[in-house]
Structure formats: structure tokens, C-alpha cells
C-alpha positions in Angstrom: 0.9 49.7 2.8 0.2 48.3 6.4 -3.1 46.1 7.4 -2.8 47.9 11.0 -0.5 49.2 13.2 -0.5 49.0 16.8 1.9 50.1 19.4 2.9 49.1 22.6 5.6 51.2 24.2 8.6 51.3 22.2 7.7 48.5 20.1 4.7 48.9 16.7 3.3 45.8 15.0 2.5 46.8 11.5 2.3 43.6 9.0 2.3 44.3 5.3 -0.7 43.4 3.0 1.1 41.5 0.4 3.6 39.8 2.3 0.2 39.0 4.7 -1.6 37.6 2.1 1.2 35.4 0.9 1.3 34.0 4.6 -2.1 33.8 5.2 -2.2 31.7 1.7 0.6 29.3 3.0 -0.8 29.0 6.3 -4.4 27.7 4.7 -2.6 25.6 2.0 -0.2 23.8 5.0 -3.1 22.9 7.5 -5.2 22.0 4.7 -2.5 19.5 3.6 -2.3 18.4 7.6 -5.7 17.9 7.5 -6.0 16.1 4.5 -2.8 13.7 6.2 -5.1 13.1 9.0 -8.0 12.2 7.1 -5.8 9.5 5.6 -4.6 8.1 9.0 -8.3 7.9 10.0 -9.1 5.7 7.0 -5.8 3.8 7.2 -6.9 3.0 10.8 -10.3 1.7 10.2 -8.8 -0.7 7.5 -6.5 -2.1 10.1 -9.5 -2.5 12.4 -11.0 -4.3 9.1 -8.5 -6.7 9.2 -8.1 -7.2 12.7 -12.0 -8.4 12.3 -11.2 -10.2 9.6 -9.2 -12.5 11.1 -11.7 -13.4 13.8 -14.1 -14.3 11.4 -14.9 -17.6 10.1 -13.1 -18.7 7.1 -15.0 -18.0 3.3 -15.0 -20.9 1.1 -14.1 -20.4 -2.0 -16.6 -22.0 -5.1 -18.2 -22.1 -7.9 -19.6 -18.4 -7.3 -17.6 -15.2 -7.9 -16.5 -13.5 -4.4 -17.5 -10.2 -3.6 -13.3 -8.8 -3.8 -14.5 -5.8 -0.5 -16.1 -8.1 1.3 -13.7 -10.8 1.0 -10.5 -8.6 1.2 -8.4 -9.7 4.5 -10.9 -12.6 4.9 -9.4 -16.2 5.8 -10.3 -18.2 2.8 -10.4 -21.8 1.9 -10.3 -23.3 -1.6 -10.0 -26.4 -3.2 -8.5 -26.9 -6.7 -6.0 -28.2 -8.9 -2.5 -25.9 -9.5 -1.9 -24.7 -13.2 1.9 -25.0 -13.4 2.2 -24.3 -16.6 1.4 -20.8 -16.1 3.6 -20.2 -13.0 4.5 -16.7 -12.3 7.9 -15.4 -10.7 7.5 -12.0 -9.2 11.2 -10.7 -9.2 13.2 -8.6 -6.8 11.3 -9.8 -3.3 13.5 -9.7 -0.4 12.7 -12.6 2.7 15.3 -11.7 5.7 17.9 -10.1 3.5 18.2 -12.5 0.7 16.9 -11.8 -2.9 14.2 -14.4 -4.3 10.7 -14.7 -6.5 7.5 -14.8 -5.0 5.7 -18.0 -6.9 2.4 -16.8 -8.2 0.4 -19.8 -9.4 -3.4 -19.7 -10.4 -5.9 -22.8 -9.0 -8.4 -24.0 -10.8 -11.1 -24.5 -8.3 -12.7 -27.5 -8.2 -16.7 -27.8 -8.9 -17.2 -24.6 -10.8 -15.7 -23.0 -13.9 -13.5 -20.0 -11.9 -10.0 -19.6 -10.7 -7.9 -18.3 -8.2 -4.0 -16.7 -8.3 -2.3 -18.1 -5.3 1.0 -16.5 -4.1 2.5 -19.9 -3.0 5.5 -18.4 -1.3 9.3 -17.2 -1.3 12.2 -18.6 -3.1 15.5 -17.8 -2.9 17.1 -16.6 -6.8 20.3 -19.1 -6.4 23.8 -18.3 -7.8 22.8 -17.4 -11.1 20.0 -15.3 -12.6 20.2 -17.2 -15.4 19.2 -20.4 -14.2 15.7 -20.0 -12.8 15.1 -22.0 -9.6 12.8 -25.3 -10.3 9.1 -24.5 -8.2 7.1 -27.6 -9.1 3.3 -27.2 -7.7 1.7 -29.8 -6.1 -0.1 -32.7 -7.9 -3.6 -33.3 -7.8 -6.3 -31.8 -5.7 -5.1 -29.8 -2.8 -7.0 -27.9 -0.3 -5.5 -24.1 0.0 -5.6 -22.1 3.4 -5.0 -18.3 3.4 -5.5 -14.8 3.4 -7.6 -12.7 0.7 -5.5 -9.8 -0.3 -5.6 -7.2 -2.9 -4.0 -8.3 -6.2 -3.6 -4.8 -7.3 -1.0 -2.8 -6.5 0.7 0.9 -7.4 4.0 0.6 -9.5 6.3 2.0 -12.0 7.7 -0.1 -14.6 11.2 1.1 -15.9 11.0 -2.0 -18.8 8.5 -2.1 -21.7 9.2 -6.3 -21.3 8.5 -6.0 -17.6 5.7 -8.4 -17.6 7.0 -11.3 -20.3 7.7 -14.7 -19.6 7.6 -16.0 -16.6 9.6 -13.2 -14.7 7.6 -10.6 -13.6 8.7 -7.7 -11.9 5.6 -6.4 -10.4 1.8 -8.6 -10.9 -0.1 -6.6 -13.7 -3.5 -8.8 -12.8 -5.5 -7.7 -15.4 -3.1 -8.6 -18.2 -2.8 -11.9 -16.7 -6.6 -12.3 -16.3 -6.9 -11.3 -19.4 -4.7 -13.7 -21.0 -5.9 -16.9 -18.8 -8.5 -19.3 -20.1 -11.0 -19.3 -16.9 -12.5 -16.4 -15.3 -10.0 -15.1 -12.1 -11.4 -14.3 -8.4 -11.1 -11.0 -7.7 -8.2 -11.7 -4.9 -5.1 -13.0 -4.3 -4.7 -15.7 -2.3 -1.6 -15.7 0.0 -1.4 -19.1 0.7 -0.7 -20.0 4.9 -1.3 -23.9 5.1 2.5 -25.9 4.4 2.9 -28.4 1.4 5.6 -30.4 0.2 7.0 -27.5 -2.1 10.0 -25.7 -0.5 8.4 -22.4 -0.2 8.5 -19.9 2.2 5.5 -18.5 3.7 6.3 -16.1 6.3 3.9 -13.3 5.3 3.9 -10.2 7.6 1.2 -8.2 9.1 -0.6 -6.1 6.6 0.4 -2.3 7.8 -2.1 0.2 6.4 0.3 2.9 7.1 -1.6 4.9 9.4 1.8 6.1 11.4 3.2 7.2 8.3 0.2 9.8 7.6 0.3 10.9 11.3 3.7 11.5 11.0 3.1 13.9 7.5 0.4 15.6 9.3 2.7 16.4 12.1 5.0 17.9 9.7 2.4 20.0 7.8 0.9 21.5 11.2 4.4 22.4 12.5 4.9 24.3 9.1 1.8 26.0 9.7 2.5 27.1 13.3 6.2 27.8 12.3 4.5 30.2 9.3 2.4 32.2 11.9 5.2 32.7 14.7 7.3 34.0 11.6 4.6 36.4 10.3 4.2 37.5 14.1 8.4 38.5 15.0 9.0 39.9 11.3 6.4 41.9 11.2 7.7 43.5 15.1 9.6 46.2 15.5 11.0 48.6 17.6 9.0 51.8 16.9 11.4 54.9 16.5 9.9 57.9 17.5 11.2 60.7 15.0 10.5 64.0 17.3 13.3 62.9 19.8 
């Protein structure tokens, strides 16, 4: 059963319904998934022109008031405290120029009000042996933090039910650690920028919102979509054959 046939010359055009519909039903579902793609990029790229603002704003100090986590995400904050060493988090498995090492999570309690912040303080190398962990002594005394505001939440799978005990982390599950903390947490993460006496490394790239990635997807699902229709057109064209000769 045909949807039409047309003719022209020698050759008939004559696409069948079911194999049609099955195209037709591919061809929606591929530029639908292209679009979707681009609608991503398009959000990916106003939260890069978030930060970029950001950046250029003036710095947030952080007090005795709970921040607002959207409006202070990518902000440059400022925060004065005391470090709580004794609960010192290693995030395991982070990589700084091809070496493996911990990034040194370490909450502050901020100084004047009854709230605290998680400050990664940097990158350290693991050493020769797992088995030894490396000695990541905070600062005494009140210090004055400088850094960025960043999202302590992040998408994971964890492979180990004892992921998350003791000091070795291998991915920050902030809610159990808020939970488990005696003050109440901001909202963010601080990655700390301003140098002190520590022996960390803070060399923190660019946020990328991954807006190249999506275009690049959406490329893919549009070329599968005109690749579809060009198929449905050349199978579904044949030579006619005219049975009275």
C-alpha cells in the first residue's frame, strides 16, 4: 500500500505507508532531540554570561546572615572565620597537571554569627603511599578567606557503600556532611583564591557550562534527521518499468 505515486519519465516515486510512518516518527523524535540539545546550549550560555558578570561584581561578604545560594553562585565572596580541622575532608581521585592528589575540604566557622562555610582550600598531591595520608594542617586563628561561590552539589555514582566514611571522600555528599556538622552550613562552597601558609594548590580553572558540548549533540541529532529524509527520498525512487513494452 503506497501514500502516492508520481512519475516522471522513466522513474515513479511511490513511498510506502508503514515504512513512512516509521520515518516520519524518527524524523520528529531526532529534531525534537536536536532541539531539546539546543535548548540546553542556550541555557548553558546564559550561565556562562552569569559568571562572566559575576566576576565583575563587587565581592559578597559573608556573615552572620544565610546567603541566598542563586544569587550568590559564581559571586566573589569574602569571609572571615576560624578553620575546623578536626573535620577536614579529603575528596579522593582529583587530578592537578597529571598527578593524583585530594582536594582539602575544610568548613570555617565564620566569625560574628552562629553559621559556617565548607572551603575547598586546595590540591595535594597523594605521596608514595595511599596508606599514609598527606599531613594538611589549616591555618591558626582567624583568617580572612577570598574566593569564588560555587555549587557544592554535584551528579555522581558511587561504586562503594563506605564511599563517604572517614576522612576520604570520593565525591562531596554535602548534605550528609551538613547534616552531621554542629553549625548550620552556607549554602555554597567556597573555593578558596587568596594564598596562605598551607602548601596547597589553588589553580582552579574556568568554570565551563558546557555549552559546546550540547551544540555539538544537536549537530548530531539534526544531521540524523536530514540523513533520515534523504534516505526516505532515494529508497522510495525507482525506475518505473512499463509492463506493455
Amino acid at each position: 500500500m503506497h501514500l502516492l505515486k508520481l512519475r516522471w519519465g522513466q522513474w515513479e516515486f511511490a513511498p510506502a505507508v508503514w515504512p513512512t510512518l516509521a520515518a516520519l516518527f524518527f524524523f520528529v523524535l531526532t529534531v525534537w532531540l536536536g532541539n531539546w540539545q539546543s535548548e540546553r546550549a542556550d541555557t548553558k550560555r546564559a550561565l556562562q554570561v552569569r559568571y562572566d558578570a559575576a566576576m565583575e561584581e563587587a565581592a559578597i561578604h559573608v556573615g552572620g546572615t544565610l546567603l541566598d545560594r542563586d544569587s550568590a553562585l559564581y559571586r566573589r565572596v569574602e569571609v572571615e572565620g576560624t578553620f575546623d580541622d578536626a573535620h577536614t575532608l579529603l575528596l579522593d581521585n582529583r587530578v592537578y597537571n597529571g598527578v593524583a592528589g585530594y582536594h582539602v575540604l575544610t568548613p570555617l566557622k565564620i566569625q560574628g554569627g552562629p553559621f559556617a562555610i565548607l572551603v575547598n582550600r586546595g590540591w595535594i598531591a597523594t605521596g608514595r603511599s595511599r596508606d599514609r595520608l598527606p599531613e594538611t594542617p589549616a591555618p591558626q586563628g582567624v583568617v580572612r578567606l577570598v574566593g569564588m561561590a560555587t555549587d557544592p552539589h554535584s551528579r555522581y555514582v558511587e561504586l562503594m557503600q563506605d564511599a563517604s566514611r572517614g576522612r576520604v571522600w570520593q565525591n562531596l555528599d554535602f548534605e550528609r556532611f551538613a547534616a552531621s556538622y554542629s553549625a548550620r552550613l552556607q549554602p555554597v562552597l567556597l573555593l578558596q583564591a587568596n594564598q596562605l601558609e598551607d602548601g596547597l594548590v589553588r589553580d582552579w580553572p574556568r568554570p565551563d557550562m558546557g555549552a559546546g558540548m550540547h551544540v555539538s549533540y544537536a549537530f548530531q541529532w539534526y544531521s540524523l534527521a536530514a540523513t533520515l529524509t534523504v534516505l526516505w527520498l532515494v529508497l522510495n525512487v525507482k525506475r518505473h518499468r512499463d509492463d506493455d513494452r
